[in-house]
C-alpha positions in Angstrom: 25.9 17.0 -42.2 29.6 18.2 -41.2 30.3 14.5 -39.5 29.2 13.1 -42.9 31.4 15.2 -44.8 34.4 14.4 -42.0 34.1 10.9 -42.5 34.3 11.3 -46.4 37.0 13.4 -46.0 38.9 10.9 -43.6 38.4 8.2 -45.8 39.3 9.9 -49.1 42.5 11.2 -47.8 43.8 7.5 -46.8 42.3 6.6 -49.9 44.9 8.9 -51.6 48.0 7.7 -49.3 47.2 4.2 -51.2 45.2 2.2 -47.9 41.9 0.1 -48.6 39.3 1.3 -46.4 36.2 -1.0 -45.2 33.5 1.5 -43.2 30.5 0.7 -41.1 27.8 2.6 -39.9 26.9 2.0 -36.0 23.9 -0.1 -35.3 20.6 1.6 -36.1 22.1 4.3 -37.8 21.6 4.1 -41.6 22.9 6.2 -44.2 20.2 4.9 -46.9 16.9 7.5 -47.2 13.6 6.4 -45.9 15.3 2.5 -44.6 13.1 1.7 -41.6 15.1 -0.8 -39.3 12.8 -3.9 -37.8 10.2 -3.4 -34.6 11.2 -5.3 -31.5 7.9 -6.0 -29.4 6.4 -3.3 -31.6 9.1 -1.0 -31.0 11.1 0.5 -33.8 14.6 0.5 -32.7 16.2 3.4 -34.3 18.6 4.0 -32.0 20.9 2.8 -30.2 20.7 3.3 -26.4 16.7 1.5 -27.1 18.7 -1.4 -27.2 18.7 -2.5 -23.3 14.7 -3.8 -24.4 16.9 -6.3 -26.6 19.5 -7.7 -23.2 18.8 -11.3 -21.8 20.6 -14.0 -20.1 21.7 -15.7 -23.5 22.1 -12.4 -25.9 23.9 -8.7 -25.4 23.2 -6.1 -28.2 27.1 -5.2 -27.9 26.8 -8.5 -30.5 25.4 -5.8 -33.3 28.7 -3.1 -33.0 31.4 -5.9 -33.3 30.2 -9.0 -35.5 30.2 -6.9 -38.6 33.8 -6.2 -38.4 34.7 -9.7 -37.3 32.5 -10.5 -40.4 34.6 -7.9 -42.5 38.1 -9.1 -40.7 37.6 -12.9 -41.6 36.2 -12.0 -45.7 39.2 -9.7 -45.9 41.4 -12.4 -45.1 39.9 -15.0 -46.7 40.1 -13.6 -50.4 43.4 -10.9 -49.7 47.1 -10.9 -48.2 46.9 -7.5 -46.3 50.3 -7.5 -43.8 48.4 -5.4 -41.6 45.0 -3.9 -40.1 44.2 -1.0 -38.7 41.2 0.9 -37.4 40.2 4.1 -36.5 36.9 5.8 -35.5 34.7 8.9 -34.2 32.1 9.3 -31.1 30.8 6.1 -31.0 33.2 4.7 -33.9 35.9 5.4 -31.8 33.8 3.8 -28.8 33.7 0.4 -31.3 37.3 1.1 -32.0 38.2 1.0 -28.9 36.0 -2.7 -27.4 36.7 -3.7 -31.0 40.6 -3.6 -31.2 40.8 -4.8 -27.9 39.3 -8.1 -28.1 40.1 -9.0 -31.5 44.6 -9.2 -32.0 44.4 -9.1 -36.0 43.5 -5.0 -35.0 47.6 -4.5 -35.0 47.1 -0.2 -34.9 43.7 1.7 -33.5 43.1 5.3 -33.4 39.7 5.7 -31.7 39.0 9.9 -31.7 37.2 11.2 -28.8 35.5 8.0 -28.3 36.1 7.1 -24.5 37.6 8.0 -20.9 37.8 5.7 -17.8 34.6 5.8 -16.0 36.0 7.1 -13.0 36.4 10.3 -15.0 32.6 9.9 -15.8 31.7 9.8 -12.8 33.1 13.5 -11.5 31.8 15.1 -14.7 28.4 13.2 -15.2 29.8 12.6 -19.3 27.8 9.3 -19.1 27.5 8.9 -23.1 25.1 6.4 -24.6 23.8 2.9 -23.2 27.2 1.0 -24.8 29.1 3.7 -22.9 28.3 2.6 -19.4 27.0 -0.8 -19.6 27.7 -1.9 -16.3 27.6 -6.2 -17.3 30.5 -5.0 -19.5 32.7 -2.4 -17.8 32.5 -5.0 -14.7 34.9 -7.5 -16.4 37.2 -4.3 -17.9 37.0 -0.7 -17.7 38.0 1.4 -20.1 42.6 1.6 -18.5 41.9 -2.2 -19.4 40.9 -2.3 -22.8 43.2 0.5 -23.7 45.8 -2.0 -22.2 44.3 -5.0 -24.4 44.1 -2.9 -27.4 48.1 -1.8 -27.6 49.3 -5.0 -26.1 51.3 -7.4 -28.4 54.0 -7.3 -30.8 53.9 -4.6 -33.6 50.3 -3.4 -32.1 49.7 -0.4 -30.3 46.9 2.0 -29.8 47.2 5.8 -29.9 43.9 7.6 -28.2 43.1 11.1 -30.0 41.0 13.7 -27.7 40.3 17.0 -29.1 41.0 19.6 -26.4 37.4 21.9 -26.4 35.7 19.4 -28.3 32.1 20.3 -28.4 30.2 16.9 -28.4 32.0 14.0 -26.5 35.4 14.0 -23.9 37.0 16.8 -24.2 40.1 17.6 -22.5 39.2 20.6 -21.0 35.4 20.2 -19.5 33.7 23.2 -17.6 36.6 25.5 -17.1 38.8 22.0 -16.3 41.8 20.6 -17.8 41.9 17.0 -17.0 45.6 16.7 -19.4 47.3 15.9 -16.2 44.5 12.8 -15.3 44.5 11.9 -18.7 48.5 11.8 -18.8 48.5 9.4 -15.2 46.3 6.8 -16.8 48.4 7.0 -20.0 51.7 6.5 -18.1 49.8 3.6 -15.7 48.7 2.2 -19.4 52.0 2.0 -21.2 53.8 1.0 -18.3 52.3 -2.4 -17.7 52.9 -2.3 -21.6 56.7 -1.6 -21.4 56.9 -4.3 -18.8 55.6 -6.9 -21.1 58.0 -5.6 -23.9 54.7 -5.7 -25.7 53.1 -3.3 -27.7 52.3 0.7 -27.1 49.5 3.1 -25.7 49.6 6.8 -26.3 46.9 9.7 -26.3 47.0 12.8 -28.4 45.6 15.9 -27.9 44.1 17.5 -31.2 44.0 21.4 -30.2 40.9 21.9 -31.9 37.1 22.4 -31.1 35.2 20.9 -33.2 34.5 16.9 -32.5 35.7 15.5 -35.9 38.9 14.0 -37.3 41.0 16.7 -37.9 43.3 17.3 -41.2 46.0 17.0 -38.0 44.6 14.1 -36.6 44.4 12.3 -39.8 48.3 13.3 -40.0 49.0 12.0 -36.8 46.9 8.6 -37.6 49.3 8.4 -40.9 52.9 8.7 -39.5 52.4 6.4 -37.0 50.9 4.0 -40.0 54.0 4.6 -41.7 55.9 4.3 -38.9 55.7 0.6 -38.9 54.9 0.0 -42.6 56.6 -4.0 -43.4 59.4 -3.7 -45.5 57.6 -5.1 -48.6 55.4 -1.8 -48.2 52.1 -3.4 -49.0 49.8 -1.2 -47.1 47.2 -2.1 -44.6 43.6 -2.0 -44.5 42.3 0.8 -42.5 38.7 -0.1 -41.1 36.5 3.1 -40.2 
């Protein structure tokens, strides 16, 4: 399908610019023909929003979107000297992108696309996503302003937030007739503010103009000058999880 092809496409074209790429799937969505993922209580769980089934007092399914790249993060290190890594998703990628990069410091750059907006947003427009989305045992400790803060905090790290403006899937800057820039702009000030104070690391969003919810050839341009824009002098280039 076309968000196949767009992730080949993203991932090629960092590919060409000379980056190392690691890519995961999310939880319970497999790319191999006819794989059939384990029943839970005689449930197939082939999705991800069947998850809640799996919650309990001692285990959170949230475990299956981020120990794979801490798995990744730690091999990577253990065998290479990358100076730097970076991330970057779509939909629910960017969703992981954006829990992901905020909890874990070695994530110095993230570019999560059309992945997220605070839930206060959510809950005017009724945009309440998939069971990760709104997970209420979660966005209780930190909501969304606060892991965009955790995510760009620290030195040499920052996060910059993509939204396409009409996407048609997830968070689209202009909803029903709406445009929500001007929200969107208040958190992003209130986000980068407490960063400036800190002296600490960056938050931006970009608006893609664009429709269709996909990394964009402009996005991916976007996502590579700010790369570049704080490549280490010795110019070895970073790996660029996806």
């Amino acid at each position: 399908g076309i968000w196949l092809q767009n992730y080949k496409d993203t991932i090629q074209f960092f590919l060409n610019q000379g980056y190392a790429i690691i890519g995961f799937s999310m939880p319970s969505i497999s790319s191999v023909p006819g794989y059939k993922y384990p029943a839970y209580q005689g449930r197939d769980l082939n999705y991800h929003n069947e998850y809640p089934v799996l919650e309990s007092g001692t285990f959170s399914p949230i475990y299956f979107f981020m120990e794979p790249i801490n798995e990744a993060i730690n091999y990577v290190n253990s065998q290479y000297s990358y100076s730097r890594i970076a991330m970057s998703g779509l939909s629910g990628g960017a969703w992981t992108v954006h829990l992901y990069s905020a909890i874990d410091p070695r994530i110095l750059k993230s570019y999560p696309v059309a992945g997220s907006l605070p839930l206060s947003m959510y809950v005017t427009t009724g945009e309440w996503g998939d069971y990760e989305q709104t997970l209420p045992l979660l966005y209780h400790i930190a909501d969304y302003p606060y892991l965009y803060l955790l995510a760009g905090y620290g030195t040499g790290r920052g996060q910059l937030q993509i939204l396409n403006r009409n996407d048609d899937c997830c968070f689209p800057v202009n909803f029903k007739g709406q445009n929500r820039e001007p929200t969107i702009r208040q958190y992003e000030s209130e986000v980068n503010g407490v960063l400036t104070k800190f002296a600490k690391g960056k938050f931006s969003v970009w608006v893609d103009e664009n429709t269709p919810h996909m990394i964009t050839a402009n996005a991916r341009n976007q996502i590579l000058a700010d790369l570049n824009s704080g490549t280490p002098s010795d110019t070895t280039p970073p790996s660029v999880s996806l």
